[in-house]
ZADO-1210 file (C-alpha; in nm, 4 decimals, padded with zeros to 6 digits):
<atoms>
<atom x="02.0143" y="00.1155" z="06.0899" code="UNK" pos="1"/>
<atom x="02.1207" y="-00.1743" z="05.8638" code="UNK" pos="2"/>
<atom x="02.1452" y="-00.1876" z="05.5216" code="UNK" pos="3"/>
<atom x="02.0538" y="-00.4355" z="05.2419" code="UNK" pos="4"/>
<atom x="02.3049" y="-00.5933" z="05.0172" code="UNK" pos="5"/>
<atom x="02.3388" y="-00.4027" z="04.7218" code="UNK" pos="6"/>
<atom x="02.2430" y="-00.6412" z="04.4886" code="UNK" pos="7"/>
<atom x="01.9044" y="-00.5261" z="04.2943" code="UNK" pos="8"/>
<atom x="01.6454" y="-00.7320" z="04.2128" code="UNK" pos="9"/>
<atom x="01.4602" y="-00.6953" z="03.8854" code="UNK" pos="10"/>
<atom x="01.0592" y="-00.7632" z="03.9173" code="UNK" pos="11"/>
<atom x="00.8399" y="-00.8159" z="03.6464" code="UNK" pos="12"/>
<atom x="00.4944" y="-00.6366" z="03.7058" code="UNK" pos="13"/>
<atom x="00.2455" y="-00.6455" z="03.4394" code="UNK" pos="14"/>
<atom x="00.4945" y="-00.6229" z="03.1400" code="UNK" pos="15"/>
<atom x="00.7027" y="-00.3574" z="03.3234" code="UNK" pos="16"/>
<atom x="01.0210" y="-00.3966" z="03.4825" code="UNK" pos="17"/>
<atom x="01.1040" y="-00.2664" z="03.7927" code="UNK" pos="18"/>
<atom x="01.4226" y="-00.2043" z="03.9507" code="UNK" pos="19"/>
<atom x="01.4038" y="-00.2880" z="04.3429" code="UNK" pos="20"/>
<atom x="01.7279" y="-00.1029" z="04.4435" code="UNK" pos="21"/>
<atom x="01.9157" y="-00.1043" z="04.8211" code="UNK" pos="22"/>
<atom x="01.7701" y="00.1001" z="05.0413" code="UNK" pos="23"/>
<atom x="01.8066" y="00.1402" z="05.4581" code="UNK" pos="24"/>
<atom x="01.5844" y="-00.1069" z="05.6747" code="UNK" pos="25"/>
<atom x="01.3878" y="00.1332" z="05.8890" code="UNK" pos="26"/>
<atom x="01.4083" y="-00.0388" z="06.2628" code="UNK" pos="27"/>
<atom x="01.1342" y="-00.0974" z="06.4613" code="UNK" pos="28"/>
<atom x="01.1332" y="00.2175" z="06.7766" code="UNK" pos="29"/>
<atom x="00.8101" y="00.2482" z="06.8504" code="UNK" pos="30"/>
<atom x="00.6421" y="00.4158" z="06.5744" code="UNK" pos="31"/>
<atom x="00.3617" y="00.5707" z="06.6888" code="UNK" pos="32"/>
<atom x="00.2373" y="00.7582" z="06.4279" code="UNK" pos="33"/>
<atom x="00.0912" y="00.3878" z="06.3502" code="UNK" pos="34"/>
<atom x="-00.2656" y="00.3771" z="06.4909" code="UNK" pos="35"/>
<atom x="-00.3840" y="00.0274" z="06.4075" code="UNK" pos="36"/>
<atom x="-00.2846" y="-00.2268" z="06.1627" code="UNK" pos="37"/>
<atom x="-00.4771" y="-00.5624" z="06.0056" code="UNK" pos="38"/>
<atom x="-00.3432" y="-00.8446" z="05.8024" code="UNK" pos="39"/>
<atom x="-00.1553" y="-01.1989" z="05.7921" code="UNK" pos="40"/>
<atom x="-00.0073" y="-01.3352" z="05.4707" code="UNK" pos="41"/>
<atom x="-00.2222" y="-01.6111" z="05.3259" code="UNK" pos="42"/>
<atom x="-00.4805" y="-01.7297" z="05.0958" code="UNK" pos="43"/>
<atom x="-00.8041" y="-01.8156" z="05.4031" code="UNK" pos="44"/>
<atom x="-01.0907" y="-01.5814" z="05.4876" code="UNK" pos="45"/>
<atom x="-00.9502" y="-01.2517" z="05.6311" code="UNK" pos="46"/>
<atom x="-00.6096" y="-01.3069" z="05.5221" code="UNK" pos="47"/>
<atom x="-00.3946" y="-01.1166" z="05.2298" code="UNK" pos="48"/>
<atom x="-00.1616" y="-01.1690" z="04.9773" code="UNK" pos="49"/>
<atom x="00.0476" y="-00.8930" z="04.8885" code="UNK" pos="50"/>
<atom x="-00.2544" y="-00.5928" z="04.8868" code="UNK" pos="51"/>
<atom x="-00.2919" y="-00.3777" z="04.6073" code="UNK" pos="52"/>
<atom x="-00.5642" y="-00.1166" z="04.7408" code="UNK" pos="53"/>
<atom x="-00.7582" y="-00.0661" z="05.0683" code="UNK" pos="54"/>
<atom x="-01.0794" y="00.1430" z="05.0344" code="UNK" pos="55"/>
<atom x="-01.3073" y="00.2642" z="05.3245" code="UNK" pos="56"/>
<atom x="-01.6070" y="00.2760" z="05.2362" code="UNK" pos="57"/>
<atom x="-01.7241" y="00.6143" z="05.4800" code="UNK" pos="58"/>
<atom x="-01.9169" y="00.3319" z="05.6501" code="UNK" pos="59"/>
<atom x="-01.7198" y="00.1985" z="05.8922" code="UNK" pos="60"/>
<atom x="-01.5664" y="-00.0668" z="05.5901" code="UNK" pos="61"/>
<atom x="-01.2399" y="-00.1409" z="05.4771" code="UNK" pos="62"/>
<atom x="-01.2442" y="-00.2864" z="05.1027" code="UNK" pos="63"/>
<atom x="-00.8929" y="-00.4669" z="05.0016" code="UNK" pos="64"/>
<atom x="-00.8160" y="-00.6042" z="04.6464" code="UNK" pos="65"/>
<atom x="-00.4911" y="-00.8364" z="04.6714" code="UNK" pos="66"/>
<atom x="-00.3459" y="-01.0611" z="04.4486" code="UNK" pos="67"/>
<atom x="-00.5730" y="-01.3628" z="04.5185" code="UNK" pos="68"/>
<atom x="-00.9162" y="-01.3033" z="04.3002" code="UNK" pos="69"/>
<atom x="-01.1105" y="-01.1774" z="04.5520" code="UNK" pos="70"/>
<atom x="-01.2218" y="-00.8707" z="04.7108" code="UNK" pos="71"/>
<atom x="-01.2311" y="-00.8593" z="05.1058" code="UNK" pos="72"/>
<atom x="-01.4150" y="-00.6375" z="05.3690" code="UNK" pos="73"/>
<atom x="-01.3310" y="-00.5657" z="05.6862" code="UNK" pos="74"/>
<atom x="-01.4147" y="-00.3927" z="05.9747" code="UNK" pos="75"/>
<atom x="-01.2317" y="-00.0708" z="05.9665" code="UNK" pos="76"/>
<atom x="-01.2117" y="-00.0502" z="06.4059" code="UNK" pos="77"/>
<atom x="-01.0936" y="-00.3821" z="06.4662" code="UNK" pos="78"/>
<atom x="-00.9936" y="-00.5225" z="06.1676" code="UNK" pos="79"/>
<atom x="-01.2255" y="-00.8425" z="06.2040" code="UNK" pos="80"/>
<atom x="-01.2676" y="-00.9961" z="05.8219" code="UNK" pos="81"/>
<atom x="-01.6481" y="-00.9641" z="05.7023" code="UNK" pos="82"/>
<atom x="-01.7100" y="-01.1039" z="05.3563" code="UNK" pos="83"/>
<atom x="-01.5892" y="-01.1675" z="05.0204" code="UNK" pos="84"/>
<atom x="-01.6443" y="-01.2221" z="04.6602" code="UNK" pos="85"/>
<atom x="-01.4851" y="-01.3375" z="04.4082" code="UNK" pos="86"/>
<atom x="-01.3606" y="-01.1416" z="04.0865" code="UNK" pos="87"/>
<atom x="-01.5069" y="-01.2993" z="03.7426" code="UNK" pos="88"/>
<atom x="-01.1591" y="-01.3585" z="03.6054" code="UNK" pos="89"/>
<atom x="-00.8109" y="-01.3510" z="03.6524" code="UNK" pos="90"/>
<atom x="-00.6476" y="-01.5934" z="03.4362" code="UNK" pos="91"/>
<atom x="-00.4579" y="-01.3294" z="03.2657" code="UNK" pos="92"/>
<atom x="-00.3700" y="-01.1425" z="03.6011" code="UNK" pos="93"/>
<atom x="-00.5283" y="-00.9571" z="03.8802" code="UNK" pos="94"/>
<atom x="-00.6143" y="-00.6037" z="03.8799" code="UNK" pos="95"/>
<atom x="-00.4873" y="-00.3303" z="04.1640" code="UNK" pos="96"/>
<atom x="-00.7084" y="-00.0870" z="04.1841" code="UNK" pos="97"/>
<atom x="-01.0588" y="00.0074" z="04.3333" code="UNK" pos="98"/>
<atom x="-01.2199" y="00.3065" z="04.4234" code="UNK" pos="99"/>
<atom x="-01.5787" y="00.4084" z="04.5514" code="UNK" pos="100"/>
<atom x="-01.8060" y="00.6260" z="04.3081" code="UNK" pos="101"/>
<atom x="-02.0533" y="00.9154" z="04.4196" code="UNK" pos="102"/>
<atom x="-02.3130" y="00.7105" z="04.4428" code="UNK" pos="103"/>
<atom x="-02.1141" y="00.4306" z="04.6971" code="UNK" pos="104"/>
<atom x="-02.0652" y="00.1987" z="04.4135" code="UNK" pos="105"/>
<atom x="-01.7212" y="00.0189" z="04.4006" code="UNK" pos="106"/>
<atom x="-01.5214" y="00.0135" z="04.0435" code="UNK" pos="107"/>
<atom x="-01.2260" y="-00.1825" z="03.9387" code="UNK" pos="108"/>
<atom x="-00.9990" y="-00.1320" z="03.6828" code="UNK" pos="109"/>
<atom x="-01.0058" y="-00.5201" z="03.5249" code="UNK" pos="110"/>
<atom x="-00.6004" y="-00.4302" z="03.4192" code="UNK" pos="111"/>
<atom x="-00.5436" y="-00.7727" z="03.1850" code="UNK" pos="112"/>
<atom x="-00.8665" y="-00.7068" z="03.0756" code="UNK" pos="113"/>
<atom x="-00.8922" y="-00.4174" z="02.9582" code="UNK" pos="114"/>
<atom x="-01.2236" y="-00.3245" z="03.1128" code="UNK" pos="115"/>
<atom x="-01.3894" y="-00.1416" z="03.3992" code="UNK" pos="116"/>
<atom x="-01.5992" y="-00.3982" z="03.6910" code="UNK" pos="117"/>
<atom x="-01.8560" y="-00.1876" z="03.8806" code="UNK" pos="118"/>
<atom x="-02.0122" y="-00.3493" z="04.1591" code="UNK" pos="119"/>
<atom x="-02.3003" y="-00.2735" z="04.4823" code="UNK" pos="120"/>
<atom x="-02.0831" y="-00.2718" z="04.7838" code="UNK" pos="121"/>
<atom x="-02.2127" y="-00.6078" z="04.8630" code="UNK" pos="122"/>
<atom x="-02.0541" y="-00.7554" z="04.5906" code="UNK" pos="123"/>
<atom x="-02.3031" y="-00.7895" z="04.3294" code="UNK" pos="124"/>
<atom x="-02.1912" y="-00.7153" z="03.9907" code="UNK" pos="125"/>
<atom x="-02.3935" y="-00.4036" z="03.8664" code="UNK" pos="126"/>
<atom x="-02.2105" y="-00.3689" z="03.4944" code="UNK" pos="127"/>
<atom x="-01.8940" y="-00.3587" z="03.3233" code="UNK" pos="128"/>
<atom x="-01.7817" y="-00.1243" z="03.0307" code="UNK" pos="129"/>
<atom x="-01.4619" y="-00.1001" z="02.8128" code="UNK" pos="130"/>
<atom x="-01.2946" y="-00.3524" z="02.5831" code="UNK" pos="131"/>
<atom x="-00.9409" y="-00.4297" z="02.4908" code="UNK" pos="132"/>
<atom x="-00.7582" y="-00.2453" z="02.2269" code="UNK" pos="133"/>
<atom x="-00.5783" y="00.0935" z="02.1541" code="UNK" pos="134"/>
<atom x="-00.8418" y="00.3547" z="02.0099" code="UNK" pos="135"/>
<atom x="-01.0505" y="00.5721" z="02.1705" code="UNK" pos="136"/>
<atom x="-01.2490" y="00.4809" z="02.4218" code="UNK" pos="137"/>
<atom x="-01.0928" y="00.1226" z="02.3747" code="UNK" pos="138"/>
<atom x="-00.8537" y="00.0270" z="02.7030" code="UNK" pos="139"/>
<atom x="-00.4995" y="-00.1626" z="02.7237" code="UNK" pos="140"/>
<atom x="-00.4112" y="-00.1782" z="03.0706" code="UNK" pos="141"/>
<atom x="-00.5930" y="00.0272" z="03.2775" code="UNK" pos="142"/>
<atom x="-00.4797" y="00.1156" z="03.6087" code="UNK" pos="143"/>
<atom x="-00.6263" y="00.3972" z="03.7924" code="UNK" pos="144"/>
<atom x="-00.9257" y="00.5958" z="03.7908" code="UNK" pos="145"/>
<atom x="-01.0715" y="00.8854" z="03.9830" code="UNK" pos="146"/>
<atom x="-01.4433" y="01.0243" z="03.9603" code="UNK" pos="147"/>
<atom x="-01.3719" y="01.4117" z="03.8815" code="UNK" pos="148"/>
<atom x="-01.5565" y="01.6806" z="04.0734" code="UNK" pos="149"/>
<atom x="-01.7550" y="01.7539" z="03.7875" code="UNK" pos="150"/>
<atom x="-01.9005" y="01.4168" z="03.7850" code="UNK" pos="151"/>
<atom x="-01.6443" y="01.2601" z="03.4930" code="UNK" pos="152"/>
<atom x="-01.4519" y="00.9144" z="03.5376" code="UNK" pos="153"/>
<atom x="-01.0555" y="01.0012" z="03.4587" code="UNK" pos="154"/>
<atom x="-00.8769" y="00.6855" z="03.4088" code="UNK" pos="155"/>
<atom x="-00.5406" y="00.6084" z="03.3136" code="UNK" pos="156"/>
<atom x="-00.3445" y="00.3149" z="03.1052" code="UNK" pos="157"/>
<atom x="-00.0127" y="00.1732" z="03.0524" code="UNK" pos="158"/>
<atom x="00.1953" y="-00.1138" z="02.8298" code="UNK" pos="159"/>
<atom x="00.1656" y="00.1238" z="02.5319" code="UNK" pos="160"/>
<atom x="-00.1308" y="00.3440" z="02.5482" code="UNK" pos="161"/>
<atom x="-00.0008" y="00.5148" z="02.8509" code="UNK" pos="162"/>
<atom x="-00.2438" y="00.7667" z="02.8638" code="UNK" pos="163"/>
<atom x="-00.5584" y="00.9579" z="03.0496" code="UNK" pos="164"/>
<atom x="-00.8807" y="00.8856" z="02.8843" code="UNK" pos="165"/>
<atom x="-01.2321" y="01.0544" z="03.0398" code="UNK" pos="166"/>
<atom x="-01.5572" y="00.9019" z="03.0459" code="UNK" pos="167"/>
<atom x="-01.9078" y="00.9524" z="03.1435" code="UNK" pos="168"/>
<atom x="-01.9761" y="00.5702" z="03.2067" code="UNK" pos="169"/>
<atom x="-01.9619" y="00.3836" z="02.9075" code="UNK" pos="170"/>
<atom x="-01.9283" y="00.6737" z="02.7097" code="UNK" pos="171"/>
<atom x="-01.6084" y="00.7986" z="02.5644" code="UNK" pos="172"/>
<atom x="-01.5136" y="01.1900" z="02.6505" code="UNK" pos="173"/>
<atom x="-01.1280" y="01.2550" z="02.5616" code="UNK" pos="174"/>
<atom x="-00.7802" y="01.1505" z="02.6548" code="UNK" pos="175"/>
<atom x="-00.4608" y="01.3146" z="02.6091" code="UNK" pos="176"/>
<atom x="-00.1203" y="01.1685" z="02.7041" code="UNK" pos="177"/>
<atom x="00.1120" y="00.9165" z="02.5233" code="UNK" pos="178"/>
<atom x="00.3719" y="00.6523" z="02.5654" code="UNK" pos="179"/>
<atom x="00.7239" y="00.8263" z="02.6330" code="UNK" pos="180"/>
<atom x="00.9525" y="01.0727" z="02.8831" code="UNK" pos="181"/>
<atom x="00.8472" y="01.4018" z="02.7580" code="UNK" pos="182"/>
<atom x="00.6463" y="01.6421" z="02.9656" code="UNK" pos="183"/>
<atom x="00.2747" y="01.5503" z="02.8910" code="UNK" pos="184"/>
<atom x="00.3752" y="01.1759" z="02.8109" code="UNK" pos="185"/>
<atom x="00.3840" y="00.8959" z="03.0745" code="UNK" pos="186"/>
<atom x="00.5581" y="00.5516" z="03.1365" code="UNK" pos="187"/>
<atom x="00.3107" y="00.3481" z="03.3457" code="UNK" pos="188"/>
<atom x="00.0621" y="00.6428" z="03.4571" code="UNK" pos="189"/>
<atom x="-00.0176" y="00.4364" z="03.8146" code="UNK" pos="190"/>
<atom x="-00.1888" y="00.7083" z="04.0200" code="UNK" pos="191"/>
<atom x="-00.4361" y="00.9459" z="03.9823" code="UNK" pos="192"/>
<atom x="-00.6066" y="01.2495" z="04.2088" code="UNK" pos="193"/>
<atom x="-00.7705" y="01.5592" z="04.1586" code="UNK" pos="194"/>
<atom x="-00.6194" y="01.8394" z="04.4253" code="UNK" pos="195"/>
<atom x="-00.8375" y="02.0815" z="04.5978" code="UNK" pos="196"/>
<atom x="-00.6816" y="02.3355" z="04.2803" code="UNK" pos="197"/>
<atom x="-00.9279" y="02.1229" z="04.0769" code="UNK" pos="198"/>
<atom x="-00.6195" y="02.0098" z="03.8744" code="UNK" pos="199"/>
<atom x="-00.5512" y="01.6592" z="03.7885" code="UNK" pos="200"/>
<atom x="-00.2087" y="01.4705" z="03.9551" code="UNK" pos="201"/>
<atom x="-00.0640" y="01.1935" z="03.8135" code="UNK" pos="202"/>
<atom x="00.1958" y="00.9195" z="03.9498" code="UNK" pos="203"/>
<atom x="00.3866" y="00.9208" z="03.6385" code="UNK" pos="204"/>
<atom x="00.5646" y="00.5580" z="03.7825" code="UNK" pos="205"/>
<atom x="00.8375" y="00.5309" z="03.5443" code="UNK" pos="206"/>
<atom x="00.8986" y="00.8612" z="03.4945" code="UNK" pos="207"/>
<atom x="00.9677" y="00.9039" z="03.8475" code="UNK" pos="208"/>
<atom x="00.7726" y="01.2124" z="03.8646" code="UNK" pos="209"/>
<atom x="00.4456" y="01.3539" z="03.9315" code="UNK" pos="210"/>
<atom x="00.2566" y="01.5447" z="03.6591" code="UNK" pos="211"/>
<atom x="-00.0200" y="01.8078" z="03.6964" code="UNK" pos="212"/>
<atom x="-00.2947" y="01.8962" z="03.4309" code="UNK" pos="213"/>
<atom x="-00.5645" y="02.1501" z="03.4127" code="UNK" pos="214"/>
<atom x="-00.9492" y="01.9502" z="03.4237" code="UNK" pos="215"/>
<atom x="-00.9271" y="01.8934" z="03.0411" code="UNK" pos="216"/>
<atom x="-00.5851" y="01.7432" z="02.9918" code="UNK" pos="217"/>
<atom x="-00.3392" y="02.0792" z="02.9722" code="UNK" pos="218"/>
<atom x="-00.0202" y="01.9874" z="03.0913" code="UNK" pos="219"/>
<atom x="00.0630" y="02.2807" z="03.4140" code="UNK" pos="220"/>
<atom x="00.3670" y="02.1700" z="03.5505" code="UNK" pos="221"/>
<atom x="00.5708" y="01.8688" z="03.6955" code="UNK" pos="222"/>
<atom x="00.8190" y="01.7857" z="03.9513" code="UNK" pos="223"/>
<atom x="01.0347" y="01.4961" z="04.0798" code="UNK" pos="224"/>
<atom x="01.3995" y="01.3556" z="04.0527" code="UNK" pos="225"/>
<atom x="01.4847" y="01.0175" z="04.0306" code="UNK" pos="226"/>
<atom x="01.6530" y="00.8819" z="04.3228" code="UNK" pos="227"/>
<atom x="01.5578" y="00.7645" z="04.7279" code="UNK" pos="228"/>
<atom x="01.7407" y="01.0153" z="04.8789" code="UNK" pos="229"/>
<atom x="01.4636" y="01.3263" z="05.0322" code="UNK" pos="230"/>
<atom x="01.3155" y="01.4878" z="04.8090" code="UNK" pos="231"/>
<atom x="01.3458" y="01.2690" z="04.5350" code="UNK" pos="232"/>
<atom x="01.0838" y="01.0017" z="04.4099" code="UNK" pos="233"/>
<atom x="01.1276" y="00.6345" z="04.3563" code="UNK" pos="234"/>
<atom x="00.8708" y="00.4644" z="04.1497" code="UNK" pos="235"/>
<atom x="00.5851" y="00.6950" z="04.2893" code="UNK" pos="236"/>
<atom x="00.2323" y="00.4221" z="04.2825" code="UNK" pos="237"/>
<atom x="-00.0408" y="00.6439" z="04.4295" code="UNK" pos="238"/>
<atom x="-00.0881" y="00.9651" z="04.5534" code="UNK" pos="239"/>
<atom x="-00.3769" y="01.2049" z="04.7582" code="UNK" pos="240"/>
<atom x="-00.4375" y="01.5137" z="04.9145" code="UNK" pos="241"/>
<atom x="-00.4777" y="01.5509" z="05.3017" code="UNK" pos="242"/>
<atom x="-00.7066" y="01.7905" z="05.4438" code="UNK" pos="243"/>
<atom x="-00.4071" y="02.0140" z="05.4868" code="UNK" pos="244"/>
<atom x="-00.3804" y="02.0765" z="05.1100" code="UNK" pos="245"/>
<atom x="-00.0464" y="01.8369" z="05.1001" code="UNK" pos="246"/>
<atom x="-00.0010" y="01.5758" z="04.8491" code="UNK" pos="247"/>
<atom x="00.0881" y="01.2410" z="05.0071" code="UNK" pos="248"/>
<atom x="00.2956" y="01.0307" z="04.7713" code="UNK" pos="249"/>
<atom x="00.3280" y="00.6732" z="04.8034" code="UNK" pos="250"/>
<atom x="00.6301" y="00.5544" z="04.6662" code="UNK" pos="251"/>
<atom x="00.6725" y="00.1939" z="04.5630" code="UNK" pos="252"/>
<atom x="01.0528" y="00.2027" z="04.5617" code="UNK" pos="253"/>
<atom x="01.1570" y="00.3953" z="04.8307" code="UNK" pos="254"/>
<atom x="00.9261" y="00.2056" z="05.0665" code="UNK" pos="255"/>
<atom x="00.8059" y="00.5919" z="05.2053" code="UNK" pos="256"/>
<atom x="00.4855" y="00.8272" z="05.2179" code="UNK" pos="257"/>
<atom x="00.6531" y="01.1681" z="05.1347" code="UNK" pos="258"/>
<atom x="00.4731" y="01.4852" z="05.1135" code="UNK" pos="259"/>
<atom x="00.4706" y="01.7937" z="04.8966" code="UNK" pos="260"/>
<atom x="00.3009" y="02.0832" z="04.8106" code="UNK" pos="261"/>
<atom x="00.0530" y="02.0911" z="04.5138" code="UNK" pos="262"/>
<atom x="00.3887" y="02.3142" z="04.3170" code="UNK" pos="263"/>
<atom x="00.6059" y="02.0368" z="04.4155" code="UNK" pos="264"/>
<atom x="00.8281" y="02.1432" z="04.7745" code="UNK" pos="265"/>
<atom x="00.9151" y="01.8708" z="04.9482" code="UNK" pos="266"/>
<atom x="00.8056" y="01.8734" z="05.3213" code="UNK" pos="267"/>
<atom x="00.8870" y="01.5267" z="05.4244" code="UNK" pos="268"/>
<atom x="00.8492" y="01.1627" z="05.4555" code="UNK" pos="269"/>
<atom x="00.7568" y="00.8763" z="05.6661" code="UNK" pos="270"/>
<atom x="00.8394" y="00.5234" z="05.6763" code="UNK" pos="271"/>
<atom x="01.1174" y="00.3072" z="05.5358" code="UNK" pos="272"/>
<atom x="01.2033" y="-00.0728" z="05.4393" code="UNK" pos="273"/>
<atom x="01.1298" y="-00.2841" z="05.6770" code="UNK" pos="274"/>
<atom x="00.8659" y="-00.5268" z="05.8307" code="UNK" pos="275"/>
<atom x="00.8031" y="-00.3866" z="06.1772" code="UNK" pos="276"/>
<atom x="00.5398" y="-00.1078" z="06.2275" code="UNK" pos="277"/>
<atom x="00.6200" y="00.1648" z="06.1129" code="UNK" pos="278"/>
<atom x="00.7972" y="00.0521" z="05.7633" code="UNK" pos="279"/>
<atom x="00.7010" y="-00.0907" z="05.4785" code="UNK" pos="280"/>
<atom x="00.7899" y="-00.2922" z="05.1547" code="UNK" pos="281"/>
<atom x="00.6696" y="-00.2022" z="04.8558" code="UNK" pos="282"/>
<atom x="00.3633" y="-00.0067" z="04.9429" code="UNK" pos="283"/>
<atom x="00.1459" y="-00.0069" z="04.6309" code="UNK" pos="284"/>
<atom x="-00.1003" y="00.2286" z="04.7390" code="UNK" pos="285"/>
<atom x="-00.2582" y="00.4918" z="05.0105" code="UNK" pos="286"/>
<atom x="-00.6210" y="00.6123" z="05.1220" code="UNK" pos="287"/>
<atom x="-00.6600" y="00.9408" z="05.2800" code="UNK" pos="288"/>
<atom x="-00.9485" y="00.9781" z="05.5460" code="UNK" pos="289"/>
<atom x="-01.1425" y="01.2200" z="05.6563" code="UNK" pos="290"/>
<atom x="-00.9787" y="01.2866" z="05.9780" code="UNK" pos="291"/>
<atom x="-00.6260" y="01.3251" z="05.8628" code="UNK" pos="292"/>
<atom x="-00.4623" y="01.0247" z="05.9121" code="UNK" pos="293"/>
<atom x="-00.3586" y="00.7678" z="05.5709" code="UNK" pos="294"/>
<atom x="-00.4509" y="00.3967" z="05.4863" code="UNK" pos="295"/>
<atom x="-00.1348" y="00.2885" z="05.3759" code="UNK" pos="296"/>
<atom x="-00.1120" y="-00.0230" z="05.1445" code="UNK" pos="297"/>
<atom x="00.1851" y="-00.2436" z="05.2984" code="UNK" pos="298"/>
<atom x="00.1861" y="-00.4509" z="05.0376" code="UNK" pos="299"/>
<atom x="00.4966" y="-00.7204" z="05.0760" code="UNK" pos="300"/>
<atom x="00.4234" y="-00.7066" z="05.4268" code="UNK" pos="301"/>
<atom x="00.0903" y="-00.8235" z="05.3626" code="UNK" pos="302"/>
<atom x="-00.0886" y="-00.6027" z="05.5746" code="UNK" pos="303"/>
<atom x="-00.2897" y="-00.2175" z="05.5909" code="UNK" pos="304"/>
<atom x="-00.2567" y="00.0191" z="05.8280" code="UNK" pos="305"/>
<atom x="-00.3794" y="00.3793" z="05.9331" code="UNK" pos="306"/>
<atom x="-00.0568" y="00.6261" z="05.9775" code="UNK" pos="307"/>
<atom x="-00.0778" y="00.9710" z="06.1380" code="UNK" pos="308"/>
<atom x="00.1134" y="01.1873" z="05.9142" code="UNK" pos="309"/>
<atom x="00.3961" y="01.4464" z="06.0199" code="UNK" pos="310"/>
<atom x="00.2532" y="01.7671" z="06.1707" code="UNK" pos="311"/>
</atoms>
């Protein structure tokens, strides 16, 4: 195992600083818990640059927003590149987020523009709702959104609003949350999930933590430690349930999937830094499917693949 110099880099995502500390390069020894993998670096057809979110589609699709302004399919069995479109602006920056409604529609968070996209899975722009600014209803940031079991859209903010706002597309519901470290407050709310509990989970990024709410916004309980060592988060980005009833936490700074139960026990990890299968570098997100296994976001490796996770 080698280890990185111990310089840390400072990035600069969004408005947000993040610390990129030292951590152990995971080597390649055969890693078979990876089942397939897709992806070169570059700007062509059926290539990536540093993916923010891969979506299946339950159709045999794999949806991937990257930091290009473009969203690609792709075959989820092989990998082979399908078709693209292009996203209506990103002057201001990309956004990192996607996820598939109810109904098999596809909506984007529009982060730098403050704004939800909500597109037919062929690309065609269906409608858009939201608009800049700090009130209710209004959106600064936006990063994450999930469609709630009983049929509301929970999505979450950051760069000041840092908060969970509910909607019943356009229409305004509630929030609660606000900018800061306290229990109940966030610092760059990145992920969001709703357990099998019904309860609400949320990547609190900054906070290093992970914070769970009752359906309407009640703060329950929270867990996490700063740190990379196990059983500690680092920059936690997205997070989902597996069909065990374990949360699967994908952590941005510790280049790991770890898992934990829903009252926060640690039960283990997977992964590492590194850019052979099996590792990763700065994953920014996950996708759990239906059999079990995780679409993990490899994002400075420029690549997705499907992990089986520990037993």
């Amino acid at each position: 195992m080698k280890t990185l110099a111990a310089a840390l880099c400072v990035m600069m995502l969004g408005g947000w600083f993040f610390l990129r500390p030292s951590a152990p390069i995971v080597e390649a020894s055969g890693a078979d818990y990876v089942l397939s993998s897709f992806g070169e670096h570059g700007l062509g057809d059926g290539q990536l640059n540093t993916p923010r979110c891969a979506q299946p589609d339950g159709k045999g699709n794999c949806y991937v927003l990257d930091l290009s302004d473009r969203v690609q399919v792709f075959d989820m069995a092989t990998g082979r590149f399908l078709r693209l479109w292009r996203l209506p602006g990103v002057r201001k920056g990309r956004p990192e987020r996607l996820v598939f409604g109810p109904d098999g529609t596809l909506w984007i968070p529009d982060t730098h523009y403050g704004r939800v996209l909500h597109y037919a899975p062929d690309g065609t722009l269906l409608d858009t709702f939201g608009q800049e600014g700090s009130g209710p209803g209004q959106m600064h940031y936006p990063l994450a959104l999930v469609f709630l079991k009983d049929g509301r859209l929970a999505l979450s903010e950051y760069g000041g609003n840092d908060r969970v706002q509910f909607f019943s597309p356009p229409d305004f519901l509630g929030a609660f949350g606000a900018s800061g470290p306290e229990p109940g407050s966030f610092m760059r709310p990145q992920g969001l999930t709703q357990g099998p509990d019904g309860n609400l989970y949320v990547a609190d990024s900054s906070n290093q933590r992970i914070q769970v709410f009752s359906p309407e916004g009640r703060l329950l309980h929270l867990f996490g430690e700063a740190g990379q060592a196990s059983g500690r988060l680092s920059y936690p980005h997205d997070l989902a349930f597996d069909p065990k009833g374990r949360l699967v936490v994908c952590e941005y700074g510790s280049h790991r999937l770890s898992l934990w139960t829903p009252d926060g026990k640690w039960l283990g990890e997977r992964g590492g830094l590194g850019t052979a299968s099996g590792t990763l570098s700065n994953p920014w997100g996950l996708a759990m499917l239906e059999d079990g296994t995780v679409l993990v976001t490899n994002s400075n490796n420029h690549r997705i693949e499907r992990w089986r996770l520990p037993d």
